[in-house]
GUDREN-480673 format. One record per residue (C-alpha): residue number from 1; residue in one letter; chain; x negated, y negated, z negated. Coordinates in steps of 0.25 Angstrom, whole numbers. Example, Ala and Ser with C-alpha at 12.3 -4.5 7.8 and 13.67 -1.06 7.14 Angstrom:
BEGIN
(1 A A (-49 18 -31))
(2 S A (-55 4 -29))
//
This chain:
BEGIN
(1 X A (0 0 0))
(2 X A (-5 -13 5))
(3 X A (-13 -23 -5))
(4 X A (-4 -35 -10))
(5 X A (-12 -48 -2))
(6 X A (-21 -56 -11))
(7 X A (-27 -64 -2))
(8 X A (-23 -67 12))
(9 X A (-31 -74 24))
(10 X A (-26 -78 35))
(11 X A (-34 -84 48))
(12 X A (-44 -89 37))
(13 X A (-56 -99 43))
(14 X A (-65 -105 34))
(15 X A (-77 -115 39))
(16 X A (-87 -123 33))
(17 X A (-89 -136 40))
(18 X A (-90 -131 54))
(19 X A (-94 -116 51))
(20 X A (-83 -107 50))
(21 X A (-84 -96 40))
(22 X A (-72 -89 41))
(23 X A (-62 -87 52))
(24 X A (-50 -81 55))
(25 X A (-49 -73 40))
(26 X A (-38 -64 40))
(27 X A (-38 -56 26))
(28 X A (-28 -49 16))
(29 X A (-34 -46 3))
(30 X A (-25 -37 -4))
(31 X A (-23 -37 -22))
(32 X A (-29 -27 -29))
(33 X A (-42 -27 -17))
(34 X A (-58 -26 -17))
(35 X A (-62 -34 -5))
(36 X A (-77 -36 -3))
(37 X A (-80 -45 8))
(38 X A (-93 -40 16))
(39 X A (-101 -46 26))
(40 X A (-114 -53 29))
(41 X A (-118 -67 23))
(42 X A (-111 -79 29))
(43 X A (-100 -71 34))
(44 X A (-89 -79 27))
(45 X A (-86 -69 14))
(46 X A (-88 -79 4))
(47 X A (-82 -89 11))
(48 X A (-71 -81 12))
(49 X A (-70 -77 -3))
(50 X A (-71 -93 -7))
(51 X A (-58 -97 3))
(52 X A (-51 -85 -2))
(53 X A (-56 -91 -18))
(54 X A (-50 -106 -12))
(55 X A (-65 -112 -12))
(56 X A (-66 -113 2))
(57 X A (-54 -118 11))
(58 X A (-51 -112 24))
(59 X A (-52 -120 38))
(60 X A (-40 -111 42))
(61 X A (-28 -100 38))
(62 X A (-25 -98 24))
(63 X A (-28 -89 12))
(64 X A (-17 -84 1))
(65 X A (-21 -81 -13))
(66 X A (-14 -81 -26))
(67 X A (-28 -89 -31))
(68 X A (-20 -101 -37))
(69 X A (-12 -93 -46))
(70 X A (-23 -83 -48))
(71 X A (-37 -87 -45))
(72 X A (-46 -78 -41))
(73 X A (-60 -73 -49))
(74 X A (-73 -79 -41))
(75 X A (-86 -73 -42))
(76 X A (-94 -82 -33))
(77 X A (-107 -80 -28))
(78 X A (-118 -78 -41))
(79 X A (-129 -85 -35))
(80 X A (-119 -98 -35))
(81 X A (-118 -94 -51))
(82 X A (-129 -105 -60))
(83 X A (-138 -91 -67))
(84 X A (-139 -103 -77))
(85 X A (-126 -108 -80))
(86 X A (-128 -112 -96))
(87 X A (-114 -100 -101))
(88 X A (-115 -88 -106))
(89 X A (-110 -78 -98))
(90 X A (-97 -75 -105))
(91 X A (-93 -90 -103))
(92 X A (-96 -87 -88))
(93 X A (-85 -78 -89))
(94 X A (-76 -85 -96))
(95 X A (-77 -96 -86))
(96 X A (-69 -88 -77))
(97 X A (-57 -89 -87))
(98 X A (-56 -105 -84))
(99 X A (-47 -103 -72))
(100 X A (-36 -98 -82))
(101 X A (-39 -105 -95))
(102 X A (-46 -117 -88))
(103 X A (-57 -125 -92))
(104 X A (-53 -131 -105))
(105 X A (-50 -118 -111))
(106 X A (-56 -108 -119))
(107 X A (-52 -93 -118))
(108 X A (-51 -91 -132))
(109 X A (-51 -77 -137))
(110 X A (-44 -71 -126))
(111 X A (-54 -76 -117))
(112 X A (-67 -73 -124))
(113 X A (-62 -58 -123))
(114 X A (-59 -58 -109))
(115 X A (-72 -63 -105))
(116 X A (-79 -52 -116))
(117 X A (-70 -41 -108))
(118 X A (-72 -47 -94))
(119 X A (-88 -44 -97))
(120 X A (-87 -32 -103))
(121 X A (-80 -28 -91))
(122 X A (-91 -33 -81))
(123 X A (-102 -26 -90))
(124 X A (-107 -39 -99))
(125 X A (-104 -37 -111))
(126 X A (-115 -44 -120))
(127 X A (-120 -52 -109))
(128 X A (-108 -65 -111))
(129 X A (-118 -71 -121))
(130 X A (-128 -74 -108))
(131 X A (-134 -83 -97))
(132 X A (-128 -79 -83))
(133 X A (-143 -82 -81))
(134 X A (-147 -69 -92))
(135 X A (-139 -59 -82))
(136 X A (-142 -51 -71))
(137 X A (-136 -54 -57))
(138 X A (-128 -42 -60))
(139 X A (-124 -47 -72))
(140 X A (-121 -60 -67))
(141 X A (-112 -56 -57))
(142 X A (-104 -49 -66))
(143 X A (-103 -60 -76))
(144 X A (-98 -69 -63))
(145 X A (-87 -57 -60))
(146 X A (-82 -57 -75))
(147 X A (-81 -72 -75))
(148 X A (-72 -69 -62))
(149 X A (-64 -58 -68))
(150 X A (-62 -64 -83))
(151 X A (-48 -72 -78))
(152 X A (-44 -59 -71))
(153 X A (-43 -64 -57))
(154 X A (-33 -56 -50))
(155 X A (-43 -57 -38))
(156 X A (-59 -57 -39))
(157 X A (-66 -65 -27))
(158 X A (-83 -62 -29))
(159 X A (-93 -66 -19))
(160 X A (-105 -59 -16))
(161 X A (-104 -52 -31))
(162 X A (-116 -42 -30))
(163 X A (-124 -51 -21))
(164 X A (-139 -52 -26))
(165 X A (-138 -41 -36))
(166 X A (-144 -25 -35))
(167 X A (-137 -14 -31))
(168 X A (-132 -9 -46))
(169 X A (-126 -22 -50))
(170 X A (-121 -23 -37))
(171 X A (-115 -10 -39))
(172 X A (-109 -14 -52))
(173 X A (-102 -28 -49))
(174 X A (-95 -20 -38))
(175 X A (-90 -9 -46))
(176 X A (-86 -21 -57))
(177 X A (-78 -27 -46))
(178 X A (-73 -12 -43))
(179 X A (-66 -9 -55))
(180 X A (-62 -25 -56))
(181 X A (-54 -22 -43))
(182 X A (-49 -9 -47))
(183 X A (-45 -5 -61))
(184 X A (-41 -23 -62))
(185 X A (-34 -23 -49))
(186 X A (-40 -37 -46))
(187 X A (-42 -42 -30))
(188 X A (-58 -43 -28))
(189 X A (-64 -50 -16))
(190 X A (-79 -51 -14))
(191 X A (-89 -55 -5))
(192 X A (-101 -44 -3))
(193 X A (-112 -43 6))
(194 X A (-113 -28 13))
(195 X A (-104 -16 10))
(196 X A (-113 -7 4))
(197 X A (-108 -6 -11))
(198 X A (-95 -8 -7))
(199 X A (-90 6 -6))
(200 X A (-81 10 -18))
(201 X A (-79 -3 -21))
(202 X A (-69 -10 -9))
(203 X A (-61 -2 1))
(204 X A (-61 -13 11))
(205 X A (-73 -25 13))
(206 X A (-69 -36 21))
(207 X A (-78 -40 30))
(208 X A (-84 -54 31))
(209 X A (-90 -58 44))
(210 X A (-91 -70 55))
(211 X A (-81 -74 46))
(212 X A (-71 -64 48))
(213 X A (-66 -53 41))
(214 X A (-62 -38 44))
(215 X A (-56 -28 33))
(216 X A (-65 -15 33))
(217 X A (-64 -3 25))
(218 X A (-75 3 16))
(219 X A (-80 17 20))
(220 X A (-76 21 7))
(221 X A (-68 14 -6))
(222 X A (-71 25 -18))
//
């Protein structure tokens, strides 16, 4: 039985300045769905991700969301992440409770445990107290994915998540993302360069290129 719709686009063109990035986009993404987006450098995937997020408006056609009732989780890129921001990593994660509290309020109790379970969850437990700069690139990523997951997006958007780390942790975010999509039932979407981790993890990879996109199965899904 067909995937309720998500995210629609239709005829999508996105440029900048005179470069045109994208055209002609036509993709369904159904609820409940693991969709990597795959494909080489500069072939449009995150620019694709950040007009499906709202950060980037098309030239042309039109993307439907439920993002301004329900915004979405974003892991962005971690080389744009300051290793050196001055917080804790536990008040990292909670920075991604300000969307629903906003800015001028505390968590309180409730809060403080969500964050605690949140990293328990992603495997750092006893590291909240550090530095971003303190953890490994592995480690880092997770705490950016916990700080996505802590308002319990219905849908979690990540680009390039395993980008610049070694094969194990590579290995780990994925399967993290896995059981996220799985036993939570949450919508993910992520940018990835190359395919070869991606079995057992997506059943379909969307791929990205000359600013298009075409739908292709995976050879096998576990």
């Amino acid at each position: 039985m067909p995937k309720e719709p998500i995210i629609i686009c239709r005829g999508l063109h996105v440029s900048y300045g005179r470069q045109q990035v994208l055209r002609g986009v036509n993709l369904t993404i159904g609820k409940g769905g693991f969709l990597p987006l795959v494909g080489p450098n500069g072939a449009g995937k995150t620019t694709l991700l950040r007009a499906i997020i709202g950060l980037v408006r098309p030239s042309f056609g039109t993307i439907e969301t439920h993002f301004a009732k329900e915004p979405p989780g974003y892991v962005p890129q971690q080389g744009l992440i300051d290793a050196m921001f001055p917080v804790p990593v536990s008040q990292i994660v909670a920075m991604g409770l300000y969307p629903k509290l906003g800015w001028w309020r505390r968590g309180g109790r409730s809060g403080k445990q969500v964050v605690v379970d949140v990293l328990e969850r992603l495997g750092l437990s006893g590291h909240g107290h550090k530095g971003f700069a303190e953890l490994s690139g592995g480690m880092r990523q997770k705490a950016l994915i916990a700080r996505a997951l802590v308002s319990s997006p219905e849908v979690l958007i990540l680009d390039e998540p395993t980008a610049g780390l070694d094969r194990e942790s590579q290995s780990e975010i994925l399967d993290h993302l896995k059981q996220i999509n799985r036993r939570d039932g949450r919508t993910i979407i992520m940018a990835h360069h190359g395919e070869d981790m991606l079995n057992g993890v997506a059943k379909v990879v969307c791929q990205v290129q000359h600013g298009q996109v075409m739908m292709r199965r995976q050879g096998h899904d576990g």
